[in-house]
C-alpha positions in Angstrom: -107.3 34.8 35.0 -103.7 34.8 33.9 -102.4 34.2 30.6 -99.3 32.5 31.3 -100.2 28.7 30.8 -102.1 29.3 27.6 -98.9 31.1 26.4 -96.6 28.5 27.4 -99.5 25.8 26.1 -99.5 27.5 22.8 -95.9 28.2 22.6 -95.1 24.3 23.0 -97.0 23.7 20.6 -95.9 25.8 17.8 -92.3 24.4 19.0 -93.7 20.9 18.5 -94.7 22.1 15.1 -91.4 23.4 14.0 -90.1 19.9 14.9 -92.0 17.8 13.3 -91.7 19.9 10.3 -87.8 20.1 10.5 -87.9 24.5 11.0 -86.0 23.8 14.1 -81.6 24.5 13.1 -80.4 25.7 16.2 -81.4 24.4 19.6 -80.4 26.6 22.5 -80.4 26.3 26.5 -79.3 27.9 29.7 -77.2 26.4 31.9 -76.2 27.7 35.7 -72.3 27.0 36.2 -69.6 27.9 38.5 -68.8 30.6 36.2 -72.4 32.1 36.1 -74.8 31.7 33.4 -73.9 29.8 30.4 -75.6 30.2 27.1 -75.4 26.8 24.6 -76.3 25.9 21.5 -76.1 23.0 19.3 -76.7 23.2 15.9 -76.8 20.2 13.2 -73.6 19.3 13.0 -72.9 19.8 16.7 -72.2 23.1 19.6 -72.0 25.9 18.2 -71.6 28.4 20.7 -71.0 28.4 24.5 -71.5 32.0 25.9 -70.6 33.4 29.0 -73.8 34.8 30.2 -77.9 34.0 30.2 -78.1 35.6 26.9 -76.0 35.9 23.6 -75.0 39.6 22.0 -76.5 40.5 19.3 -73.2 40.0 16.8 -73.3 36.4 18.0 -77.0 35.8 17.4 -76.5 37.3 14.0 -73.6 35.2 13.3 -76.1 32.4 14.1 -78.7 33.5 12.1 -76.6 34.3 9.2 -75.0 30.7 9.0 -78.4 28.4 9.8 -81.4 30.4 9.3 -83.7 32.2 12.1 -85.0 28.4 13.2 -83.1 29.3 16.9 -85.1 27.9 19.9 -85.2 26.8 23.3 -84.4 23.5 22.9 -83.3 21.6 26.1 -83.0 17.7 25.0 -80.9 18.7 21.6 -78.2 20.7 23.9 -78.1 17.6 26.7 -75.4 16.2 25.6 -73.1 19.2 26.4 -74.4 20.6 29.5 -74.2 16.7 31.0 -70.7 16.8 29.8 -70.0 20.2 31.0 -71.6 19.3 34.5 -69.2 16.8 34.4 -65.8 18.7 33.5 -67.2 21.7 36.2 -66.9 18.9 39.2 -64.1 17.1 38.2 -65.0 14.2 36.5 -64.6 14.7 32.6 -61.5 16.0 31.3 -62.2 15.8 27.4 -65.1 16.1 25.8 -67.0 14.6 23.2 -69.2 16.4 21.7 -69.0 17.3 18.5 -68.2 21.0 17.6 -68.9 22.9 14.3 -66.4 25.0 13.4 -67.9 25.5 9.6 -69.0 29.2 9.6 -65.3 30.1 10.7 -62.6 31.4 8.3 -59.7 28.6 7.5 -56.9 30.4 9.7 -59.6 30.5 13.2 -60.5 27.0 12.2 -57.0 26.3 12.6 -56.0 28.0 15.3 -58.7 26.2 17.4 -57.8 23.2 16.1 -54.5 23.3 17.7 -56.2 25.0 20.8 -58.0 21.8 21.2 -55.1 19.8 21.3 -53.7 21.3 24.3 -54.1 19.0 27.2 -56.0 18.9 30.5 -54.2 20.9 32.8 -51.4 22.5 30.7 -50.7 25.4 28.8 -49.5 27.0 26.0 -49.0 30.0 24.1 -50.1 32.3 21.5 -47.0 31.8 19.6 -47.0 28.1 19.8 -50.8 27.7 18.4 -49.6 30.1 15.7 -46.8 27.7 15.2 -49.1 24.8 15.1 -51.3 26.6 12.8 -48.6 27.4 10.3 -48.0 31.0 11.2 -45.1 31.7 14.2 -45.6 35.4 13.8 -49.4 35.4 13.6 -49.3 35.2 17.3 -51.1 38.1 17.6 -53.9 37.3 14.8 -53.7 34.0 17.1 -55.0 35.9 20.1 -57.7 37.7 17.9 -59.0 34.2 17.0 -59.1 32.8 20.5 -61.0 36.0 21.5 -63.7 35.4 19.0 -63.6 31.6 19.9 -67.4 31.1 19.9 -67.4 27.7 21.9 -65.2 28.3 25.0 -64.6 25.2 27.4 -64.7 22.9 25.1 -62.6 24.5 22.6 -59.8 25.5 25.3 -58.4 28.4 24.6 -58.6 29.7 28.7 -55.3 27.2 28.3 -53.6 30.0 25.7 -51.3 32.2 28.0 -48.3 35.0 26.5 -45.1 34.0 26.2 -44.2 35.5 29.0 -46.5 33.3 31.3 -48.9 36.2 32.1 -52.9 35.3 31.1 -53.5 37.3 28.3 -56.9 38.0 27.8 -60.0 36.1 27.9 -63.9 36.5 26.2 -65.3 35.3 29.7 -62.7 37.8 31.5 -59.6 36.7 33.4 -61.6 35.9 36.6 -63.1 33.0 34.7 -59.6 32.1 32.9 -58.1 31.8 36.5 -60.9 29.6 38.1 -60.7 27.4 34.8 -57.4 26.7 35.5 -57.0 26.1 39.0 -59.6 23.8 38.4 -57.6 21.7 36.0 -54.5 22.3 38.0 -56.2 21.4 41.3 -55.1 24.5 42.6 -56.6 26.7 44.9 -55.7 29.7 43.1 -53.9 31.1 39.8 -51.4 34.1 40.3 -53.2 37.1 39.2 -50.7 37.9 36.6 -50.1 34.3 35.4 -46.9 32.3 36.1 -43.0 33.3 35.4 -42.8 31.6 32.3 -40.4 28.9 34.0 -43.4 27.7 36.4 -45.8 27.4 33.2 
C-alpha cells in the first residue's frame, strides 16, 4: 500500500486548517515559463518575489520569513493573479501589469530605485545612471545596479530594461541569457546583440 494519497489527504487538510485560521502569510507556486522555472509568491499586500528557478535560496526564503512569519505555503489560487498575467506578458499579449507589488521589507533607496525601474516602458531602456537620477542620486549608479540585482520581483518590476551607459547589458539576477530573450521579446526581435547595443541604437 502506498502512502502518498494519505500524505497528500492529510497535508490538504492541515493547509485548509491554516486558512481558515488565518496562519497562512505567504502563498507560493511554481510556474513553467520560457525562461525555465519560475518561483512566485504573493504575500498580503501583493508579489513578493518572482525567482528564477523551481525553488528559492535560502537568503531569499529567510528574507521572507523574516518579514511575514514562517506561514509560507503552496498556495496556487492566492498567486493566480500573477502567473495569468505573466502567461500573458510571456506570449505577447500584456505589456503592463497589474498586480500589486510589496516593496515594504526593502530599504527607502531600493524602494526607489525600483520605483523608477517600473516606470521604464514596454520595449525601451534605460540606464543605471538615469534610475539613479530618477531616484535622487546621479552618482549612485553603481549602488543603483546593486539594487536591481537584489530586485526580488523581476518581470514585473523591470529592471532586465536597466542597461550601462554604454549600451552593453550589464548584469542580470536571471543571467544575461534571460535579460536578452526578455528583450527581444518586447522589441520583437529575433535576437539581442550579445554585448548589448552601441549606445546610439539604444
Amino acid at each position: 500500500m502506498t502512502l502518498t494519497p494519505l500524505v497528500d489527504d492529510a497535508r490538504e487538510r492541515l493547509l485548509a486548517r491554516a486558512r481558515r485560521e488565518g496562519l497562512i502569510a505567504v502563498g507560493y507556486d511554481v510556474m513553467d515559463s520560457p525562461l525555465g522555472p519560475l518561483w512566485v509568491a504573493v504575500g498580503p499586500r501583493g508579489v513578493i518575489a518572482i525567482h528564477y528557478g523551481a525553488r528559492p535560496d535560502e537568503r531569499e526564503l529567510a528574507r521572507i520569513t523574516r518579514t511575514y512569519g514562517p506561514g509560507v505555503v503552496p498556495d496556487r489560487g492566492r498567486c493566480d493573479g500573477l502567473l495569468i498575467e505573466l502567461d500573458q506578458y510571456f506570449s505577447g499579449r500584456r505589456r503592463t501589469f497589474d498586480v500589486a507589488v510589496d516593496l515594504a521589507p526593502l530599504t527607502p533607496f531600493q524602494r526607489r530605485i525600483l520605483a523608477a525601474t517600473a516606470r521604464v516602458p514596454y520595449g525601451e531602456v534605460t540606464t543605471y545612471r538615469q534610475v539613479a537620477r530618477e531616484a535622487g542620486n546621479e552618482q549612485a549608479s553603481r549602488a543603483a545596479g546593486g539594487a536591481l540585482g537584489a530586485n526580488p520581483i523581476p518581470i514585473v518590476v523591470p529592471c532586465h530594461r536597466v542597461v550601462a551607459t554604454d549600451g552593453s547589458l550589464g548584469g542580470y539576477a536571471g543571467g544575461l541569457a534571460a535579460k536578452r530573450r526578455l528583450l527581444a521579446l518586447e522589441r520583437g526581435t529575433e535576437q539581442v546583440p550579445a554585448g548589448g547595443w552601441p549606445p546610439s541604437r539604444r
